[in-house]
C-alpha positions as CSV (number, residue, x, y, z in Angstrom):
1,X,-7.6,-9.5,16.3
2,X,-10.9,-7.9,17.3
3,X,-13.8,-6.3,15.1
4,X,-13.7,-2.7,15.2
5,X,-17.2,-2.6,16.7
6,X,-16.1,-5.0,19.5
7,X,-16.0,-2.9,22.6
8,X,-13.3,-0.7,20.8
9,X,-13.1,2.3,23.0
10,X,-11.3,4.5,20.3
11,X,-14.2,4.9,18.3
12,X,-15.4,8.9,18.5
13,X,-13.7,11.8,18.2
14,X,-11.0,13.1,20.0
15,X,-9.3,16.6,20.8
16,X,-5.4,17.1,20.9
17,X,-4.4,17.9,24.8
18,X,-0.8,17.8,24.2
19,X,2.3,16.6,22.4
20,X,5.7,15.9,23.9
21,X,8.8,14.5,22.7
22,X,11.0,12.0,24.5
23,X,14.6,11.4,23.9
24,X,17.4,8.6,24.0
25,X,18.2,10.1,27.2
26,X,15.4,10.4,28.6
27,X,15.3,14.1,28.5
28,X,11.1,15.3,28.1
29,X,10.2,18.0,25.7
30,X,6.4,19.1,26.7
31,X,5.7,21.4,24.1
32,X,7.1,19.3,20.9
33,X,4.7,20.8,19.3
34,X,4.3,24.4,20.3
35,X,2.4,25.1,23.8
36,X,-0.8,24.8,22.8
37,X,-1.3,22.4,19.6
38,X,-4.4,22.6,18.3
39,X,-6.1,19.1,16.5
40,X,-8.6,16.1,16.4
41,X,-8.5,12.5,15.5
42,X,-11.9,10.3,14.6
43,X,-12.1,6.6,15.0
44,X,-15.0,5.5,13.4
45,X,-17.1,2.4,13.8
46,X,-16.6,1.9,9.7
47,X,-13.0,1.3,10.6
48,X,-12.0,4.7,9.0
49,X,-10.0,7.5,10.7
50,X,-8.5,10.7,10.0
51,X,-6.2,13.0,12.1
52,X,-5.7,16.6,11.9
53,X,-3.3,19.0,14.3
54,X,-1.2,22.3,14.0
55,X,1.1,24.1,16.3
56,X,-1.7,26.9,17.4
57,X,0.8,30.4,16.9
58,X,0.5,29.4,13.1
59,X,0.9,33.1,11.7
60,X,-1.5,33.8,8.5
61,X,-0.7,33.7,4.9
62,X,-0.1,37.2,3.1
63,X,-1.7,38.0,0.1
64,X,-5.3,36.1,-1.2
65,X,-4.9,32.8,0.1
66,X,-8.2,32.1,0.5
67,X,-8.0,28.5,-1.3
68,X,-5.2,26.5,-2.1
69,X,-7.3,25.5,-5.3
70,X,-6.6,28.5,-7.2
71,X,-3.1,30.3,-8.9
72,X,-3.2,33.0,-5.9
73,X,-1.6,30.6,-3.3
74,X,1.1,31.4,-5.8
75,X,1.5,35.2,-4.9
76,X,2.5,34.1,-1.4
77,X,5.9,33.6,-0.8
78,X,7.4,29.9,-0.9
79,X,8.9,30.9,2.6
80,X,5.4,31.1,3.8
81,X,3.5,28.5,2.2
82,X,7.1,26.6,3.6
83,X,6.0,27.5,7.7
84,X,2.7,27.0,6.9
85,X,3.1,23.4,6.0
86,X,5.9,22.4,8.3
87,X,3.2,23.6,10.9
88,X,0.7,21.5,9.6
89,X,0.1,17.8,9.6
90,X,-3.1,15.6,8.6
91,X,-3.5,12.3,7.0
92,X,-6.7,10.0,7.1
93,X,-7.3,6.5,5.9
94,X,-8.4,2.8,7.9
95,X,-6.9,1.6,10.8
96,X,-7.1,-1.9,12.7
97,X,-6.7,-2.3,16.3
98,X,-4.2,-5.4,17.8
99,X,-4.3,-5.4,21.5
100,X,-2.9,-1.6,23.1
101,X,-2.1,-1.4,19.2
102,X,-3.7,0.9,16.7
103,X,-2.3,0.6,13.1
104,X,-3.2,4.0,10.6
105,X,-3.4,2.7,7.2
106,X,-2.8,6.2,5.5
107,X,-4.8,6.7,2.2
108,X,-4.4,10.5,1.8
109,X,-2.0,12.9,3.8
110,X,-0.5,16.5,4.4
111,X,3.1,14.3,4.1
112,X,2.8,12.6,0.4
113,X,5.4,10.0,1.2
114,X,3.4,8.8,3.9
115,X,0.7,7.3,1.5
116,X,0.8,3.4,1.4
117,X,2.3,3.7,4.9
118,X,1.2,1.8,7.9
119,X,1.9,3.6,11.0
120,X,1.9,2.1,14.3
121,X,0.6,3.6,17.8
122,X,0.8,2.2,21.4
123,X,-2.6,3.7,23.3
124,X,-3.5,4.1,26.5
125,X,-6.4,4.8,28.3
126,X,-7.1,7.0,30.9
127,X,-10.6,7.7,31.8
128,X,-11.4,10.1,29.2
129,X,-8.1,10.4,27.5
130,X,-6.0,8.4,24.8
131,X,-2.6,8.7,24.4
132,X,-0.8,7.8,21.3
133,X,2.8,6.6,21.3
134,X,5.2,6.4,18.2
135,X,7.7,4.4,18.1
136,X,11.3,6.4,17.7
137,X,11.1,8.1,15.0
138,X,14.5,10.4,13.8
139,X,13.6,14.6,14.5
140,X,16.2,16.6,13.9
141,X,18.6,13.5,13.3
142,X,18.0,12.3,17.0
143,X,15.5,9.6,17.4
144,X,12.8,10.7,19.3
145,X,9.5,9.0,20.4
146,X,6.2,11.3,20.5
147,X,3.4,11.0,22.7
148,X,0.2,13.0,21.5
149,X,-2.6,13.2,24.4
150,X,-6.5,13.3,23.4
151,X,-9.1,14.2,25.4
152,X,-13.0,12.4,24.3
153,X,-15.1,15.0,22.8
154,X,-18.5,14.9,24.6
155,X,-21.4,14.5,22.4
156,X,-23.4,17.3,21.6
């Protein structure tokens, strides 16, 4: 397995392009995710990462929901705290690299059970773009596999 400072051409930060779905049958959904999902996802030298994305139509919370860290998240309706979560994913922890392999080794995420978990990406590279492939994964009860595009983020 390589060292993370190796040549590793993840390392940086990345901006979500896209995020399609592919079924059993073959059958492409491009906007798995909404049209325009919104998101980033750091690599960094340290072997760390983290991931962030939402579908971008999110609609905003009623009520004072200026922090989830105080009781007023409370006065918002569990439907809406519901959508806003389901619209919503982030998780952040190390990750190693074997070959077109990158393993996230989640420490903290939006999605409790996936603490502990070791999740598995196939990447690509195109120029200035990484795509990351799951394996299939059950949506909806039909296994699907999703692709999620990145595009570098130039430095400033």
């Amino acid at each position: 397995m390589p060292s993370l400072s190796d040549n590793n051409p993840l390392i940086g930060t990345w901006k979500l392009i896209s995020i399609t779905a592919i079924y059993p049958d073959g059958k492409v959904d491009r906007e798995a995710f909404g049209s325009n999902p919104i998101g980033y996802i750091t690599y960094t030298i340290e072997g760390k990462m983290m991931v962030v994305f939402s579908k971008s139509d999110r609609a905003p919370l009623s009520g004072n929901s200026a922090s989830p860290l105080t009781a007023a998240i409370h006065s918002i309706s569990i439907e809406e705290r519901a959508a806003a979560f389901s619209t919503f994913n982030s998780y952040a922890g190390s990750y190693t690299i074997d070959e077109n392999k990158v393993i996230h080794h989640v420490e903290i995420a939006s999605i409790p059970n996936r603490i502990g978990k070791s999740l598995t990406r196939t990447f690509t590279l195109d120029q200035n773009r990484v795509t990351l492939k799951t394996p299939p994964s059950k949506s909806d009860n039909i296994p699907k596999i999703f692709e999620l595009t990145w595009e570098r983020v130039k430095s400033a």
